[in-house]
C-alpha positions in Angstrom: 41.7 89.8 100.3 44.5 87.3 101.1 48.1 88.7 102.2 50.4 86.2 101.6 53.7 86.4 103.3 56.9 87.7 101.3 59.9 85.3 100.5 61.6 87.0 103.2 59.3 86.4 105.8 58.7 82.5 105.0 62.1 81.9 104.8 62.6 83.9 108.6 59.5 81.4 109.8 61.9 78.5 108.1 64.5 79.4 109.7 63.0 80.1 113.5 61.9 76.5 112.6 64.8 74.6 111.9 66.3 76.9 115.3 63.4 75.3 117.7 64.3 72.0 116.1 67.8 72.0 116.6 67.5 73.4 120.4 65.1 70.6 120.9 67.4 68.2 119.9 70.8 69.9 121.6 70.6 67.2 124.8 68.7 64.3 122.8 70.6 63.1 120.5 74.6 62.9 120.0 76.3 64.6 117.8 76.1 68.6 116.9 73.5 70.2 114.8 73.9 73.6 112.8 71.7 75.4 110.1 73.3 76.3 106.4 71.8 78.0 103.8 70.5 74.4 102.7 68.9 73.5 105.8 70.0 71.4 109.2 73.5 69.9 109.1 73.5 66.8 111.2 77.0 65.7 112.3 76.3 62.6 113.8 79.4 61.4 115.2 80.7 63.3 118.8 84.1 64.7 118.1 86.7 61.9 119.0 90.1 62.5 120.6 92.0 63.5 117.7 89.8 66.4 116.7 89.3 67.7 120.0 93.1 67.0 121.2 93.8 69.5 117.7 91.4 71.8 119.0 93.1 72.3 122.1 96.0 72.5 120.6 95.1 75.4 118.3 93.4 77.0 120.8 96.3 77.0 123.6 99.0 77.8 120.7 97.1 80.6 119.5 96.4 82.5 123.0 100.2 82.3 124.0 100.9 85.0 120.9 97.3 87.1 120.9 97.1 90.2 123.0 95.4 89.2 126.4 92.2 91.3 125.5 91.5 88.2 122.6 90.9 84.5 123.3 90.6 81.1 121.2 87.3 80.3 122.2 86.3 76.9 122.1 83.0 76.5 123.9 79.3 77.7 123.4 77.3 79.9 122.4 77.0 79.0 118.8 77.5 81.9 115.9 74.6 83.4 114.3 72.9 85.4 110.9 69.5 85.7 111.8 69.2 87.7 108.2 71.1 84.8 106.7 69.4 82.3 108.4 72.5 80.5 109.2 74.0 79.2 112.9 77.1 77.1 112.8 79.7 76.4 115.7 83.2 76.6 115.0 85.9 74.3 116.9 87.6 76.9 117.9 86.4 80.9 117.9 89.3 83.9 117.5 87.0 86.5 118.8 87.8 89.7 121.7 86.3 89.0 125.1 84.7 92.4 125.2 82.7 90.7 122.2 82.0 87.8 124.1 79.5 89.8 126.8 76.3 89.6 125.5 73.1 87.1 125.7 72.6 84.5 122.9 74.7 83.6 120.4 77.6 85.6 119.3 77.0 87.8 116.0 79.7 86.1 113.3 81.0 89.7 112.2 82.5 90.2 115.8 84.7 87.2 114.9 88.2 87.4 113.9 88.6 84.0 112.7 86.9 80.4 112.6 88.6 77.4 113.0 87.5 73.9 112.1 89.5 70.9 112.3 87.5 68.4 109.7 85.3 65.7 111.1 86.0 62.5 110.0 82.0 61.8 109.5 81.3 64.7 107.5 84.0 66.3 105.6 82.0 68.6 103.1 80.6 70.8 106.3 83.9 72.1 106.5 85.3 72.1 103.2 82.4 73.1 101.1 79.6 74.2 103.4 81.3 76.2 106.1 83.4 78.0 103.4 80.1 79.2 101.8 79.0 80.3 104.8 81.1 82.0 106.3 82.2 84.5 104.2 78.6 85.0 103.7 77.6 86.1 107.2 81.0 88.0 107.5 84.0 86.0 109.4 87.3 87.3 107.5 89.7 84.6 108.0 88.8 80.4 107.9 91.4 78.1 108.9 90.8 74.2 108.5 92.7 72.0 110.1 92.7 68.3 108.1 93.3 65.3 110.5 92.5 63.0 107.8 95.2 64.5 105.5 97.6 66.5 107.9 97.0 68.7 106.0 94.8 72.6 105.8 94.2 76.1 104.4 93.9 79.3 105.5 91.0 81.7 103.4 90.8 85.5 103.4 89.9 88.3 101.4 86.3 88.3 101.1 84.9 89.5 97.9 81.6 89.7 95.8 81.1 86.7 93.5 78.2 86.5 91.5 77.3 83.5 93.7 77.3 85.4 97.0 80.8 86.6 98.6 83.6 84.1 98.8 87.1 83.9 99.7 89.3 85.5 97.6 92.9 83.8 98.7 93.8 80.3 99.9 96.6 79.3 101.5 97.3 75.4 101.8 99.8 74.2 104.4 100.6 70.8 106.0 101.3 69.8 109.1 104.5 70.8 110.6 104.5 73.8 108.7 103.7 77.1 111.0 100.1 78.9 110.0 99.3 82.5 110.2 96.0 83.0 111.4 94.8 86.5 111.2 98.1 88.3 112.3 99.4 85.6 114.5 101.7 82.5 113.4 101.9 79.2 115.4 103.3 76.1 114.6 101.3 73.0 113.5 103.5 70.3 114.3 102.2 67.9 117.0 98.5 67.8 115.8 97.0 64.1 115.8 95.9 62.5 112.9 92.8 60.1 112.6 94.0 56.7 112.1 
């Protein structure tokens, strides 16, 4: 008799798989590595001045209006669905510190909002693949920030689609304008732009 394994539990063996991989390769090769529904996203390119300089901006900007208790986080561990299979690593985390004392990567759901500022390699991780993915392991607010453009949206509302949940409302802005992210506005004026 021959038991073969259900989808459920290749797809868990698939996705430990692509985890080792990625860990392997953290400190060998430049660049950042994180693991969609498709498989191992490969950015190539180290973030450049620009993106990290908007990072910080966000990030500062951000913690002057939260309640202390909250922080902008922008450093490791990365966010992770084992069920989903997915780990990604937002620029910048919106998340309680209380939420931040654990071992291992930080479960998306304690999230209150991911930001990305767009690389200028890879585009289509933020704007299409991150905004599949995120609703789908549970983070209620996205924010991308565009250097190419100057340019962003804001997503909320997650709802049931038939293609897995989604983001119900976008809201574009463009630089200069202030951004409400979660329940907190800051200004966007002063974020660097890829030349």
């Amino acid at each position: 008799m021959t038991i073969a394994p259900s989808g459920k539990d290749v797809a868990g063996h698939a996705y430990r798989t692509m985890r080792e991989f990625v860990r392997s390769m953290d400190d060998t090769l430049p660049g950042k590595f994180e693991i969609t529904k498709e498989g191992i996203v490969h950015d190539m390119m180290s973030p450049t001045g620009p993106h990290e300089l908007t990072a910080l901006r966000i990030r500062k900007r951000l913690e002057k209006v939260m309640p202390e208790e909250l922080v902008a986080h922008t450093g490791t561990p990365d966010v992770e669905d084992l069920p989903e299979g997915i780990m990604r690593h937002p620029d910048v985390m919106v998340i309680a510190e209380a939420d931040m004392e654990i071992q291992g990567a930080f479960d998306p759901r304690t999230l209150i909002a991911a930001v990305e500022i767009v690389s200028r390699s890879n585009p289509d991780n933020d704007w299409v693949g991150k905004m599949r993915d995120y609703p789908l392991v549970g983070v209620p607010v996205y924010v991308i920030f565009d250097p190419r453009t100057g340019s962003g949206a804001v997503m909320t509302d997650i709802h049931a689609t038939p293609q897995g949940p989604r983001y119900a409302t976008r809201k574009d802005f463009v630089y200069g304008e202030p951004v409400t992210i979660a329940e907190w506005t800051i200004p966007t004026d002063n974020l660097p732009r890829y030349t």
